[in-house]
C-alpha positions in Angstrom: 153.5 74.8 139.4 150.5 77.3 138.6 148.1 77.8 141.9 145.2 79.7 141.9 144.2 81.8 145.1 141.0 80.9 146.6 139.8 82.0 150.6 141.0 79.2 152.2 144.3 77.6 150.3 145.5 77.0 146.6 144.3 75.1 144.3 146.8 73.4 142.0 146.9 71.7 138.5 146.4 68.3 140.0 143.2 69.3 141.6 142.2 70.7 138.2 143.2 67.4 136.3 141.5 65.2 138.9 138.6 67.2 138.5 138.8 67.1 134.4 139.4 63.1 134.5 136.5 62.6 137.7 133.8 64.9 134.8 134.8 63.4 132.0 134.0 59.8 134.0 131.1 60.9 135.7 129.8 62.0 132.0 130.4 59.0 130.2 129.2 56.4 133.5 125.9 58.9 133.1 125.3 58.4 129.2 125.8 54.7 129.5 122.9 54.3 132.1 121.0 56.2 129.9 121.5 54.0 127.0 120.5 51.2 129.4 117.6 52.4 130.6 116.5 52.9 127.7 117.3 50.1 125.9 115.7 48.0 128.8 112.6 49.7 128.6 112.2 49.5 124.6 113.5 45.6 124.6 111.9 44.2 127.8 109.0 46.1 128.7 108.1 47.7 124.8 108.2 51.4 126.0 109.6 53.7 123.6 111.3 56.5 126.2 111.5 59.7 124.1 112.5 61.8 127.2 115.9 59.1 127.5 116.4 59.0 124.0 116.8 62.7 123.9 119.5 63.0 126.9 121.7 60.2 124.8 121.3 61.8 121.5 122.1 65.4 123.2 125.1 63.7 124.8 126.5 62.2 121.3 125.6 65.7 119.6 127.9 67.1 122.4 130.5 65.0 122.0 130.7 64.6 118.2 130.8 68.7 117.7 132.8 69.1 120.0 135.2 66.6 118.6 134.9 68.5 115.6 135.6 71.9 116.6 138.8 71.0 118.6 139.5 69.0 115.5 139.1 71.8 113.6 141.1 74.3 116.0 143.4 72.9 117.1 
């Protein structure tokens, strides 16, 4: 088991998964209340939310290069 030294304890790899799996989630919950914010405003009320259609777009351009590069290095 790997631990890393910190002031008060260790910190060890299931910390560091739990805290990959919790980002990853917190991520993907945070894009898909984007998308619906957005999409309620354009369908119900007609408002066209440029400053939520660029957080979704900058989260798919994320997430589609970066798909790429580990694709590509790995």
């Amino acid at each position: 088991m790997m631990t890393l030294p910190i002031p008060f304890g260790t910190i060890d790899e299931r910390f560091l998964a739990h805290r990959l799996k919790s980002t990853s989630l917190a991520g993907i919950l945070g894009a898909l209340v984007a998308v619906g914010l957005w999409t309620y405003e354009y369908t119900v009320r007609g408002v066209w939310r440029w400053d939520l259609f660029a957080v979704v777009m900058t989260m798919v351009g994320v997430k589609v290069a970066a798909m790429v590069w580990y694709r590509l290095t790995d």
